[in-house]
N, C-alpha and C positions, 0 to 999 in steps of 0.2 A: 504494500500500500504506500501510495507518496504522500507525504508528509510537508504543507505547504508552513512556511511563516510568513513575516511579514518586514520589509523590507523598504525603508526611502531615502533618497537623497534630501540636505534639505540644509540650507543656512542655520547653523545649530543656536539653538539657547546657551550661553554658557552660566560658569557659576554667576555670574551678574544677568538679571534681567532686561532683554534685549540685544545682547550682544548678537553678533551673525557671524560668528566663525562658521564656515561652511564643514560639512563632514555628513556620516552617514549614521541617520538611526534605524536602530533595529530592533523589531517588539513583538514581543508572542511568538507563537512558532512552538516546537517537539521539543523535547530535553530527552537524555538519555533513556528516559524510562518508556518515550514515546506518549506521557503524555504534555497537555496543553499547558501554555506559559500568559501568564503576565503579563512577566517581566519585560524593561526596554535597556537598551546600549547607545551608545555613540562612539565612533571612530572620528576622529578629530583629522579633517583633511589637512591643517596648519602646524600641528606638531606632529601627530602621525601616528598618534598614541589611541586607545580605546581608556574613555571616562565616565564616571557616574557624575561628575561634579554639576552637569545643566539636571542632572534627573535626581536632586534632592539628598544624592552621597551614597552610600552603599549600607544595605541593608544588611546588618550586624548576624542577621538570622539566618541568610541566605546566600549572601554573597554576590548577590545580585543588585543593580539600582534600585534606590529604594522609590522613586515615581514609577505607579504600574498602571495597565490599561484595569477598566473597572470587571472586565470578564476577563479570563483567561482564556485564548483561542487557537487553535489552529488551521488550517485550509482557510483562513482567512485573505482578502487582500486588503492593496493599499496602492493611493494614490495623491501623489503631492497634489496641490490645490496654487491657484497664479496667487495666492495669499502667503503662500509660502508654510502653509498650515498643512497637514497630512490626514488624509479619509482613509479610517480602517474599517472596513466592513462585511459582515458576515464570517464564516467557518465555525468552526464546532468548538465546544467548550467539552467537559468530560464524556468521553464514551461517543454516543450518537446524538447527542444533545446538539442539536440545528440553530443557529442564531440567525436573524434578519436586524438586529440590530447594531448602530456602528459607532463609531468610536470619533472626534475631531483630535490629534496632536500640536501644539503651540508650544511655538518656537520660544518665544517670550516668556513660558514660563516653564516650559519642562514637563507639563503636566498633560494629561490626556482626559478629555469630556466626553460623553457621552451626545450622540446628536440624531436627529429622525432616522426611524426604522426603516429598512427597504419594504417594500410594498410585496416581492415575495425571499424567501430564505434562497441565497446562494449559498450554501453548507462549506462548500471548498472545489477545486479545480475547474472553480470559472475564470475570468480573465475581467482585470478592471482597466479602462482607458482614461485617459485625459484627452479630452477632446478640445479642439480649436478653439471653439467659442468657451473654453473654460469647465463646462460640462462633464462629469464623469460617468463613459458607460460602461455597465457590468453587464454578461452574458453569462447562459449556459450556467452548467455544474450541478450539483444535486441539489433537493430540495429537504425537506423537513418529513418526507417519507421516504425516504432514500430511492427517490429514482431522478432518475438525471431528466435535466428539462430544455424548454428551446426557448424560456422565457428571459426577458431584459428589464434591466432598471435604470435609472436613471438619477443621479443628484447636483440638486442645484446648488451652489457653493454661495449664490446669495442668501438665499431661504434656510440652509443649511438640513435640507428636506430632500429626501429624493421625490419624484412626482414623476409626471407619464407624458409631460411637454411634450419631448418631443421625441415621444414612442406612442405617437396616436393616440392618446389620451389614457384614460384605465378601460379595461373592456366589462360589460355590464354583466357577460355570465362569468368569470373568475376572477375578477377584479383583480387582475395585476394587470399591465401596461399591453394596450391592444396589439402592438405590432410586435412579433414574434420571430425568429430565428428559422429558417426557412427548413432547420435541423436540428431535430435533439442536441446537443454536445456536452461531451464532458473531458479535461484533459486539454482543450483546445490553445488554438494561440488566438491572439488580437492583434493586430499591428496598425497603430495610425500613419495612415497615405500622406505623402506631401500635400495632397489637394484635399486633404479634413477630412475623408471618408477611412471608414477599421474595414482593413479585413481581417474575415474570420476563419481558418480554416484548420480542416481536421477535426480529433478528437473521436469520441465513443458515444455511440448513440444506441448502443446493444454490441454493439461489434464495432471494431476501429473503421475511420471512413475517409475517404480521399476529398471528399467533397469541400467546398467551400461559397462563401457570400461576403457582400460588401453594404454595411451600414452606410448610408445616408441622410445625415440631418431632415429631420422630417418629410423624409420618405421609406424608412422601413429598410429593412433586409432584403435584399437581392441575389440569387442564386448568380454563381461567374464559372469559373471554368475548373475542372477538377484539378486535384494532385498527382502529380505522374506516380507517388504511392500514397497506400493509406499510411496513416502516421498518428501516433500520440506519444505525446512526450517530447515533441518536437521541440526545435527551438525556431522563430521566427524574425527576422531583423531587417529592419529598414536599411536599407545602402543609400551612399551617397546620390546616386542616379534614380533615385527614385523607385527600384525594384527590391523586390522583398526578396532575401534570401532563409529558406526553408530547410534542416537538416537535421537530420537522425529521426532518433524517434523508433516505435514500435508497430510495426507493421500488422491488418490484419492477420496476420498467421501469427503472430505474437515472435515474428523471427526480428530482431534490434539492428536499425538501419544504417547503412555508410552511405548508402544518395545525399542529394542535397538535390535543390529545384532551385527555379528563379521562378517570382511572380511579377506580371508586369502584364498591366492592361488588358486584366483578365483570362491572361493564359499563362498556363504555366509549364517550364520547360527545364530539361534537366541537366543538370552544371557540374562541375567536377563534381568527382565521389571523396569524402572525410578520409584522412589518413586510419584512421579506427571505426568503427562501428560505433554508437555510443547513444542515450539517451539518458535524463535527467542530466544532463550534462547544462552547459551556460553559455549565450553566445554575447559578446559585446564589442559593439561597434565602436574601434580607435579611431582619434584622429586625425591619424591618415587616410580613413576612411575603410582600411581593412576590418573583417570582422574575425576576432579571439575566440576561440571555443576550445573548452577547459572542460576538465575530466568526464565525469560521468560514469556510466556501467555499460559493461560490453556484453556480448552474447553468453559467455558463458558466467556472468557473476561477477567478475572481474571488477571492481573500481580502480578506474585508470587518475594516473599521473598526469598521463601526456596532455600534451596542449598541441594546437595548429593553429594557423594564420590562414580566412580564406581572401583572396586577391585576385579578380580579373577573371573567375573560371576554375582559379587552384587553390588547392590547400595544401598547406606549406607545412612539416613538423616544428615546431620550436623547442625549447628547452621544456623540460618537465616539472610540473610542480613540487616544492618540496615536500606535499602530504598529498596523496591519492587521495579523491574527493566527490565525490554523489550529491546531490542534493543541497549543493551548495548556493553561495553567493557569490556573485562577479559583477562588479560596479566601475566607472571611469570615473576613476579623479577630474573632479574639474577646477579644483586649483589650489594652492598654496605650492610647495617646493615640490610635490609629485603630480604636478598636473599631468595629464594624458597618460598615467600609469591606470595600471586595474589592480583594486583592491577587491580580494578573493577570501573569502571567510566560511567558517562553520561548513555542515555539511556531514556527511555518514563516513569513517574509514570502511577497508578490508573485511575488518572483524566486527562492524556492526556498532563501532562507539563514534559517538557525539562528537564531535570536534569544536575544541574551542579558540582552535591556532588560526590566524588568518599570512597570510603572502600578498607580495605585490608583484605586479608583472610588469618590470620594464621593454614599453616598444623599442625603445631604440639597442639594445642589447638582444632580445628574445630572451629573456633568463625571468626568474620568479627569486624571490625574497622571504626570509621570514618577516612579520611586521606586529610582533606583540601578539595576546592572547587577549578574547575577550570574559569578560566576567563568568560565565556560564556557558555550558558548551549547548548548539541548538540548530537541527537541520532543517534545509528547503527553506529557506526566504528567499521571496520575488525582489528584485529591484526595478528601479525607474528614478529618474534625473529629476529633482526640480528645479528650475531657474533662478 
């Protein structure tokens, strides 16, 4: 079972209110026992260092910061907001216990609020976006009786409310938001388009599926052109040209992919093959514009080391990480003295333990780093950049 946390980029609180040293927080998520957390971190992009100091100091009990989310959650996600504030919403709290209610994080003060309920339960392995206009949309994933759905939500960062604007309003026999995902999914990816529209492809809808559709601001979901395979667990990334690059992942046979595809303008076509096989693995766009893709698990069980650079068609091996890694984190520094590096954190080893070691990956060398430990060790956080 994959085990999502939760993950943002974000101008931090420091120990003084208001400060904006930039760095990355991270909250809730698995701990070794595989259950749900809390707890939150930060990685300080300016010293380089992992602190409790913005999140209230460290809690004497646990080891952990001592500011926590008000649920403890997993398969949760997150989405920085142009406020520079963070939306955590939905995943599970203990066992199957389904939440539809989400969370605001502030910068200013380190602490985490509680804010409007989604309209239906994203349980976990749905995908949250930041859209153009500000707006964040969530798809897909299971629901509060554990079957996976094709339904969307939607929140407004002024109202602080999710509502059905602009998903055709609420529909009168299920009251969640009228316009619908043209395909069950669960597992799936989202990627926002240069021109404001997600695509959405892949995932599980009883069985892995090649399929895919493109969100459009009030106009609904739109069926586009398939995947040259079925996939979950993929990784999905925006290139500088405007095409999506699509790789690994688990095929419906359940056999673990080395393809890789390109999306562009609705069709989709297929581009160099991964040096490894690999899914739950990480992809992140440097830059130079190449995209890094880091560990993950291979066909036979395997959690890989290795890293590759994809460039122009090809993927290139780099230097290997210094802790084999599943379910990880991979984020781009976007400034202080490691700008354009990827800091790489937590994540499952070999033998099934928690990692609490994170590395950095210098582009201009291809090599990895160690770079501190964070507080608590804790797998599968999502990341995403805020401005």
């Amino acid at each position: 079972m994959v085990f999502l946390g939760l993950l943002a980029l974000l101008p931090a609180a420091g120990a003084q209110a208001g400060s904006v040293d930039p760095g990355m927080l991270l909250a809730g998520g698995v701990d070794q026992f595989n259950g749900p957390m809390a707890s939150a971190e930060f990685y300080d992009f300016k010293t380089l260092a992992w602190t409790c100091g913005f999140l209230g100091g460290v809690n004497a009990a646990t080891g952990a910061c001592a500011n926590t989310l008000a649920q403890a959650r997993f398969f949760a996600s997150v989405a920085p907001l142009t406020s520079h504030e963070v939306l955590i919403a939905g995943g599970n709290n203990v066992g199957t216990t389904c939440l539809n209610s989400a969370a605001i994080y502030n910068p200013s003060t380190g602490k985490f609020t509680a804010t409007g309920s989604m309209t239906d339960a994203h349980c976990f392995a749905h995908t949250t976006t930041v859209l153009s206009n500000g707006y964040v949309l969530i798809t897909g994933g299971e629901d509060q009786t554990g079957n996976f759905v094709n339904t969307a939500d939607m929140y407004d960062p002024s109202t602080g409310k999710f509502d059905c604007s602009g998903l055709g309003g609420v529909s009168a026999s299920t009251s969640y938001c009228q316009d619908t995902m043209t395909d069950v999914r669960f597992l799936h990816t989202a990627t926002l388009l240069q021109n404001g529209n997600v695509l959405i492809a892949g995932g599980n809808d009883g069985s892995i599926v090649n399929t895919a559709e493109v969100y459009v601001w009030a106009s609904g979901f739109t069926a586009t052109g398939n995947m040259t395979d079925s996939r979950e667990n993929h990784t999905a990334t925006l290139l500088s040209n405007g095409n999506v690059l699509i790789a690994g992942g688990l095929d419906a046979s359940g056999v673990v992919q080395q393809s890789a595809e390109l999306y562009s303008a609705g069709t989709f076509t297929a581009t160099g093959s991964m040096t490894h096989p690999r899914y739950l693995h990480t992809a992140t766009r440097l830059n130079s514009g190449k995209i890094l893709i880091t560990g993950g698990e291979d066909g036979t069980g395997t959690v890989l080391a290795t890293a590759e650079v994809y460039s122009a068609g090809t993927f290139t091996a780099v230097g290997n990480m210094t802790t084999a890694r599943a379910l990880h984190t991979a984020v781009l520094i976007t400034s202080g003295p490691n700008k354009g590096y990827v800091l790489i954190a937590g994540g499952i080893d070999n033998n099934g333990n928690t990692l609490k070691s994170a590395e950095l990956f210098n582009p201009n060398k291809g090599t990895f780093s160690a770079t501190g430990s964070m507080q608590v060790g804790r797998s599968s956080q999502d990341g995403t950049a805020l401005p």
